[in-house]
C-alpha positions in Angstrom: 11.6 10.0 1.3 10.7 11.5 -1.8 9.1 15.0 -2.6 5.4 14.1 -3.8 3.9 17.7 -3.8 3.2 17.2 -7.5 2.7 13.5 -7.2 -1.1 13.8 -6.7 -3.6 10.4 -6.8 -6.4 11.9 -4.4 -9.6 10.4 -5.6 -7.7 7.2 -7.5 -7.9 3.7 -6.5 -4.6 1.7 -7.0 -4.5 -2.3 -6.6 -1.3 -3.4 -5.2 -0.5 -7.0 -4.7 2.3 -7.9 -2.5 1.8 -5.2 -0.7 3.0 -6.5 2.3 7.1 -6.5 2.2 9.6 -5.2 0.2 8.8 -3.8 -3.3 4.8 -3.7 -2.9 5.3 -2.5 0.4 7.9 0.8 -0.9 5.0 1.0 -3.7 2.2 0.9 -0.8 3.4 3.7 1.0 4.1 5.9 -1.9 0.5 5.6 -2.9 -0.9 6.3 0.6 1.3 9.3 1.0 0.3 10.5 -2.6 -3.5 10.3 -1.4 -4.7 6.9 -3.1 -7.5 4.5 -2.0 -5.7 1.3 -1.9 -6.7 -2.4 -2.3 -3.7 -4.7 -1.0 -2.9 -8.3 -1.6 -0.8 -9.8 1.1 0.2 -13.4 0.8 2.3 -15.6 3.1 2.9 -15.3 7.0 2.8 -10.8 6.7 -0.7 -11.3 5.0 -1.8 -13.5 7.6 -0.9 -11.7 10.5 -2.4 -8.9 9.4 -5.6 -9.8 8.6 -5.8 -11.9 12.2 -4.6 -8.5 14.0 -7.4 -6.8 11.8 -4.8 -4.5 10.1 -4.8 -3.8 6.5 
């Protein structure tokens, strides 16, 4: 989507709440593809599913 080659966050941790739809979730991806260690919030039915399917 976006060119992240000098977008770099290897060895940062980034806390992202609402992580699981819209917004957090655009935010989410940009971090993992940028190298970050993430903590994610979910909330609602997404948040749920997940963490009964085990998936962050």
């Amino acid at each position: 989507m976006f060119d992240l080659s000098r977008f770099s966050l290897q060895g940062k941790m980034t806390i992202i709440t609402g992580g699981g739809r819209g917004i957090g979730k655009g935010i989410a991806e940009g971090c993992a593809d940028a190298g970050a260690t993430m903590v994610m919030t979910l909330s609602g039915a997404a948040g749920k599913a997940r963490h009964q399917h085990g998936r962050p």
